[in-house]
C-alpha positions as CSV (number, residue, x, y, z in Angstrom):
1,X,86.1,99.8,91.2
2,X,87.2,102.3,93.9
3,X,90.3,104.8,93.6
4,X,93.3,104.1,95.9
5,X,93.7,106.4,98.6
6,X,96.9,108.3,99.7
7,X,95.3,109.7,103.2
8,X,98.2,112.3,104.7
9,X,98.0,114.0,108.2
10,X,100.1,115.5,110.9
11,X,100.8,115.2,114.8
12,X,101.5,119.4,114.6
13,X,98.0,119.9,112.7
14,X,96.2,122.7,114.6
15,X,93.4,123.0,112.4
16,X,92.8,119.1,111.5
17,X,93.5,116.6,114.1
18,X,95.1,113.9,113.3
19,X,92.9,111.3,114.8
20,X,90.0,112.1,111.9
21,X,92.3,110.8,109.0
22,X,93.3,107.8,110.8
23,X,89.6,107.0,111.7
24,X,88.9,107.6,107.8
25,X,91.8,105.0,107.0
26,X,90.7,102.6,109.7
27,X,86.9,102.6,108.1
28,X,88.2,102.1,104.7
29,X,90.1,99.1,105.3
30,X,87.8,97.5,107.7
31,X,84.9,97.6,104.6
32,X,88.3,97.1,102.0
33,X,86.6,93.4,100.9
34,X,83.2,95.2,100.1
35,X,84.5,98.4,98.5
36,X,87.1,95.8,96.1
37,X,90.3,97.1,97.8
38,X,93.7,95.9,98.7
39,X,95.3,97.2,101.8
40,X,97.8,98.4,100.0
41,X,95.6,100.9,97.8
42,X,95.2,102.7,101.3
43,X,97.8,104.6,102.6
44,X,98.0,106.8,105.7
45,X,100.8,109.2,105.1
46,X,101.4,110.3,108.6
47,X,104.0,113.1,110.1
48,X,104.9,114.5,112.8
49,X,106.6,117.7,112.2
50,X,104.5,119.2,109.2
51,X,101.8,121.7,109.9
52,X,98.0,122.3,108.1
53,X,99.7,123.3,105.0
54,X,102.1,120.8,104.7
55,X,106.0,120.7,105.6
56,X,108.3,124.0,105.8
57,X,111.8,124.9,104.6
58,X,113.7,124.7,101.7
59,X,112.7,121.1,99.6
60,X,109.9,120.4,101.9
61,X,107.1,120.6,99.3
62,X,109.2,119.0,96.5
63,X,109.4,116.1,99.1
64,X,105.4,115.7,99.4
65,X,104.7,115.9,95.9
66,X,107.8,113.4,95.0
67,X,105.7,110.9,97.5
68,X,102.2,111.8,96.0
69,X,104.0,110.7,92.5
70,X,105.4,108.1,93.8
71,X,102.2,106.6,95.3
72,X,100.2,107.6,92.0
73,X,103.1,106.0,89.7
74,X,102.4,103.1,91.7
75,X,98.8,103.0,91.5
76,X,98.9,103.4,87.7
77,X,101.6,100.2,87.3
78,X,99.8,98.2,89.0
79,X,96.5,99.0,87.1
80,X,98.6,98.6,83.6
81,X,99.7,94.9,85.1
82,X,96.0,93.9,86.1
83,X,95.1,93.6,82.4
């Protein structure tokens, strides 16, 4: 079977634009039936204020990676509950 995805990217990107990880999302779940996804294994984390290296100031990182556990918490229930 094929991993979930957690795809981020961000408007004030100068080094990736923002259109490539949204064209990567878009592929994925057009093909989603032949690659045995659910829409809701893909996820396009998108921001607007971050930069290439993620988000500044004080909890900013602590925020991304509390999301990035959140999303893989996720994925693991709901693999536990599919057997």
């Amino acid at each position: 079977s094929t991993p979930a995805f957690l795809v981020s990217c961000s408007l004030s990107d100068m080094r990736v634009g923002y259109w490539g990880p949204a064209k990567f999302v878009a592929k994925i779940r057009e093909n989603e039936s032949q690659m045995n996804l659910r829409s809701s294994d893909v996820l396009l984390n998108w921001s607007a204020d971050e930069g290439h290296f993620g988000s500044g100031g004080r909890y900013g990182r602590l925020e991304e990676q509390a999301f990035e556990l959140s999303f893989l918490c996720r994925m693991i229930e709901k693999s536990i509950t599919a057997f």
